[in-house]
SEGUTI-414518 format. One record per residue (C-alpha): residue number from 1; residue in three letters; x, y, z. Coordinates in pm, whole numbers. Layout:
BEGIN
@num = NUM	residu = ALA	u = X	v = Y	w = Z .
...
END
This chain:
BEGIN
@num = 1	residu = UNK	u = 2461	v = 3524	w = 1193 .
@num = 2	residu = UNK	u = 2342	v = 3589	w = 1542 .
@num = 3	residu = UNK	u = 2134	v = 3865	w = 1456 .
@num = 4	residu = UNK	u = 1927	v = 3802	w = 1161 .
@num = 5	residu = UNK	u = 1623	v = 4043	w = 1086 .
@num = 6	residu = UNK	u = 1472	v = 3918	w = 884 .
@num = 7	residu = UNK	u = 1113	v = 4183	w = 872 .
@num = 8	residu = UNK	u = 1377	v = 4449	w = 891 .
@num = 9	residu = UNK	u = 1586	v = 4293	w = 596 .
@num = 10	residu = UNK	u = 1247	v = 4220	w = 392 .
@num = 11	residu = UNK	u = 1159	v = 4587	w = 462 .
@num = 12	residu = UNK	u = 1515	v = 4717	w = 341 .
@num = 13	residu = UNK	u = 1457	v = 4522	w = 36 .
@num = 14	residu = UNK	u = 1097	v = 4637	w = -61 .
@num = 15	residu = UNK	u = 1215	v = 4997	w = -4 .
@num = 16	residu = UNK	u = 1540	v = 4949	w = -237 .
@num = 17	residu = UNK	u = 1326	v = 4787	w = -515 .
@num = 18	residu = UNK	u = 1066	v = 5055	w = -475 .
@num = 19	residu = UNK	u = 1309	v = 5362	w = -493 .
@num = 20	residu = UNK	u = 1500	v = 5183	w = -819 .
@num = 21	residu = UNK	u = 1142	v = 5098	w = -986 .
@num = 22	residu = UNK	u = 1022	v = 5435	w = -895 .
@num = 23	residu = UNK	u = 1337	v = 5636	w = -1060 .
@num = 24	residu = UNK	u = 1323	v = 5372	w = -1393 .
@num = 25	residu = UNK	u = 905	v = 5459	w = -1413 .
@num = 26	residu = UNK	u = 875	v = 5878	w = -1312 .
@num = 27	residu = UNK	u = 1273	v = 5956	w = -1461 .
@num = 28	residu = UNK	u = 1319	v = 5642	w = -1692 .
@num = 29	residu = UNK	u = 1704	v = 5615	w = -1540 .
@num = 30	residu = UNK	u = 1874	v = 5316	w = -1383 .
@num = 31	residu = UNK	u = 1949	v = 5328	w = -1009 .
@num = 32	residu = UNK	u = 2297	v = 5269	w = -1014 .
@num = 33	residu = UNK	u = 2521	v = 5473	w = -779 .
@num = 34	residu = UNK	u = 2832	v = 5447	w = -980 .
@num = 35	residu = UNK	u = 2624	v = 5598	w = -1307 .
@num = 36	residu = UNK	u = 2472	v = 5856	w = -1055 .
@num = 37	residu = UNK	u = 2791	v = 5969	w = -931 .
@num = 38	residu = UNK	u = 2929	v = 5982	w = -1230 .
@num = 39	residu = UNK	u = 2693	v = 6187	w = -1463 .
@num = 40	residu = UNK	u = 2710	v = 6436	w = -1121 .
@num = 41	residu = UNK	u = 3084	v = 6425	w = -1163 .
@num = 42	residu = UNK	u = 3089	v = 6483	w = -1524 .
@num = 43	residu = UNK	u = 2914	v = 6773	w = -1598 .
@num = 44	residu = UNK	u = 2630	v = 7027	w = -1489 .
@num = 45	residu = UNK	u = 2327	v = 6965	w = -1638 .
@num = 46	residu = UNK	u = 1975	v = 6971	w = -1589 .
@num = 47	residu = UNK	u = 1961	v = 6602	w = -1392 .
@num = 48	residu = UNK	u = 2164	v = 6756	w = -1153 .
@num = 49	residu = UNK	u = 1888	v = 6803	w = -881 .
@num = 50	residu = UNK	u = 1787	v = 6465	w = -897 .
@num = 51	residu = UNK	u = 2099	v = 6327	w = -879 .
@num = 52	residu = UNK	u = 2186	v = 6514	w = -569 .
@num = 53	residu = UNK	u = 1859	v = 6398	w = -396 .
@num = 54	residu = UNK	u = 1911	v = 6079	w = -486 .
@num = 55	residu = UNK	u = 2278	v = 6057	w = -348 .
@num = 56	residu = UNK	u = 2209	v = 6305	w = -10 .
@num = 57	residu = UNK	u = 1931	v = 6008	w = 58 .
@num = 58	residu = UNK	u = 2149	v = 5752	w = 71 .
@num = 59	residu = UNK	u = 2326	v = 5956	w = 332 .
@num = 60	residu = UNK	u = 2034	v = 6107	w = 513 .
@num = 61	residu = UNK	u = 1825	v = 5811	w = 587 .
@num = 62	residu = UNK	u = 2014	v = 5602	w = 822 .
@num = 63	residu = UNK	u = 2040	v = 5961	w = 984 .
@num = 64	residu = UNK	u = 1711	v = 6012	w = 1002 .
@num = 65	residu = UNK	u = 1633	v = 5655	w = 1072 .
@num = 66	residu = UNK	u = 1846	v = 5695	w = 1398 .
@num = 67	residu = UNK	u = 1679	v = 6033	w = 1433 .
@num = 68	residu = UNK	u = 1368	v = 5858	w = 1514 .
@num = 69	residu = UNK	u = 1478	v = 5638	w = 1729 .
@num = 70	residu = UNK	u = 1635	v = 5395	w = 1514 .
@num = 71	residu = UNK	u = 1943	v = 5149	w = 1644 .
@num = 72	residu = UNK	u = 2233	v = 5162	w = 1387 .
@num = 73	residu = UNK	u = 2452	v = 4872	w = 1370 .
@num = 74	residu = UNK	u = 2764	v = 4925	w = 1552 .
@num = 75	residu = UNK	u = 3059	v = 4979	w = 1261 .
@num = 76	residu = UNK	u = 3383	v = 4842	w = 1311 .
@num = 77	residu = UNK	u = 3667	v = 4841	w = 1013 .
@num = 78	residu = UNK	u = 3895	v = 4593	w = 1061 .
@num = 79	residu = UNK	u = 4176	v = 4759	w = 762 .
@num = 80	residu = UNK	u = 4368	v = 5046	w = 779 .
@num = 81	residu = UNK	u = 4320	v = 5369	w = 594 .
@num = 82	residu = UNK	u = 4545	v = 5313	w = 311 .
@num = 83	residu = UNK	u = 4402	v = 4975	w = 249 .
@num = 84	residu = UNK	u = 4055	v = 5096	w = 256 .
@num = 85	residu = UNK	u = 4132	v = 5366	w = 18 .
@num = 86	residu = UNK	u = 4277	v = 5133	w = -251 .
@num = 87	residu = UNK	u = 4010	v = 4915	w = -214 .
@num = 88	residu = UNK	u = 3756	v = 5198	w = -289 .
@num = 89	residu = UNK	u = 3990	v = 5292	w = -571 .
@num = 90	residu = UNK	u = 3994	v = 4965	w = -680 .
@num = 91	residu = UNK	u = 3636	v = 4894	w = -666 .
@num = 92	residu = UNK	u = 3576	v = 5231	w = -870 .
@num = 93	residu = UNK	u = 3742	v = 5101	w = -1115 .
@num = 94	residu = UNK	u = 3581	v = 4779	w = -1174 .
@num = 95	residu = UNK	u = 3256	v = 4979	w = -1167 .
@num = 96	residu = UNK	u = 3351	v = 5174	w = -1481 .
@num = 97	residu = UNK	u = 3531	v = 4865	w = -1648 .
@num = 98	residu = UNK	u = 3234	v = 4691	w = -1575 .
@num = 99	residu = UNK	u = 2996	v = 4954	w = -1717 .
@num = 100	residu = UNK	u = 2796	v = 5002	w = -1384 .
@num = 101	residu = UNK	u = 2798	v = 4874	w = -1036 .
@num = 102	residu = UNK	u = 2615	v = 4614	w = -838 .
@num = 103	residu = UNK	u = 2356	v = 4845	w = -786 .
@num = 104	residu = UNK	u = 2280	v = 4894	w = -1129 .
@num = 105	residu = UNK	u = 2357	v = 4551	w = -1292 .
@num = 106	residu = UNK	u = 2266	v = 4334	w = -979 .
@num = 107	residu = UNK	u = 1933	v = 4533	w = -835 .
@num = 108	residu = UNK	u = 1798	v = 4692	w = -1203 .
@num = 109	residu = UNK	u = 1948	v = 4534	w = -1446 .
@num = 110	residu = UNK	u = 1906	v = 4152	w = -1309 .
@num = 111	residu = UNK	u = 1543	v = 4257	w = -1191 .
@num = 112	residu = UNK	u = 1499	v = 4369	w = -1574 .
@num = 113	residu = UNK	u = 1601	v = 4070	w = -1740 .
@num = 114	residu = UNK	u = 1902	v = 4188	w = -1851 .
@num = 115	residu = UNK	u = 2135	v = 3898	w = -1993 .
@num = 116	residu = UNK	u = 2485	v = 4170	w = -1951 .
@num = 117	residu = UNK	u = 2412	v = 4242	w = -1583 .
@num = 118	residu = UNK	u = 2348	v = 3892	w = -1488 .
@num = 119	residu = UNK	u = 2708	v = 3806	w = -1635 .
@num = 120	residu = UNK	u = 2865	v = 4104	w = -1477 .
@num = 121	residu = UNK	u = 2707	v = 4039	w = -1170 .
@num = 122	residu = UNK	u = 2773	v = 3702	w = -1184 .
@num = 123	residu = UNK	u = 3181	v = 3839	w = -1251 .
@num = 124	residu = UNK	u = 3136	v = 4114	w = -938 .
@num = 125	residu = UNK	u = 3001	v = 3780	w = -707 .
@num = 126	residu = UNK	u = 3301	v = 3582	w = -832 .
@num = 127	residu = UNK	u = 3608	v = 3831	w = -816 .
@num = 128	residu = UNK	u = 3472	v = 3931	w = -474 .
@num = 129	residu = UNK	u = 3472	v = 3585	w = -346 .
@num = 130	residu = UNK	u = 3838	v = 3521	w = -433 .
@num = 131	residu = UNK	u = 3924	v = 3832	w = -329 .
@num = 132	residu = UNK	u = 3846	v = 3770	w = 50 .
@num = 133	residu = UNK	u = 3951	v = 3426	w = 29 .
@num = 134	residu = UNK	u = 4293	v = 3531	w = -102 .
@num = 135	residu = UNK	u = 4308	v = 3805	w = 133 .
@num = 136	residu = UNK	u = 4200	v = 3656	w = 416 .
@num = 137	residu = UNK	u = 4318	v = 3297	w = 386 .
@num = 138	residu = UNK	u = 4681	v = 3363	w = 176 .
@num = 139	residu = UNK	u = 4805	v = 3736	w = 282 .
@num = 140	residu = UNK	u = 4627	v = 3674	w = 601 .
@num = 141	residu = UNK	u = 4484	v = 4039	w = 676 .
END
């Protein structure tokens, strides 16, 4: 807690609620990875190209951002591979049980007004909080 940022956080913000208003106004879709992913996984169709854009930015920019001089946070994992794979597993699924991801139900949806993503936001917030405190207070990892 060290190292808050806070113009760089308010900036990161503002850009993440631009890009989601901007894809609801000029595509009328929901910014939610998990949805975005999936309709690229499902089937070729015509949204294709966006989808791709949409997902290669997420990777690009912090590339680019460090491209232009840009400090990256350091990343350190402190799980091994297999546990970091089932918990990517695991989180995939709760995405499509929960009929989106935080993206979509806590950035669009809750920005919306929409009384189902509060809830399942509300339900990611929750499930995530016992899940660190069981892991990291009870199994001790």
């Amino acid at each position: 807690m060290d190292d808050i940022t806070p113009l760089p956080a308010l900036l990161g913000g503002l850009m993440i609620g631009a890009s989601a208003a901007l894809l609801l106004l000029l595509n009328g879709r929901i910014a939610g990875i998990s949805g975005i992913l999936g309709g690229l996984l499902a089937s070729p169709s015509r949204e294709t190209g966006w989808r791709v854009a949409f997902l290669a930015g997420l990777v690009l920019a912090p590339l680019a951002y460090a491209g232009l001089g840009g400090r990256l946070p350091p990343v350190s994992l402190g799980a091994s591979a297999p546990l970091l794979v089932l918990a990517g597993l695991l989180v995939g699924f709760g995405a499509r049980l929960g009929a989106g991801c935080t993206s979509g139900h806590g950035v669009c949806g809750i920005g919306r007004g929409s009384p189902r993503s509060l809830v399942a936001t509300g339900t990611f917030m929750a499930v995530a909080i016992l899940t660190v405190f069981l892991i990291r207070h009870l199994a001790g990892v």
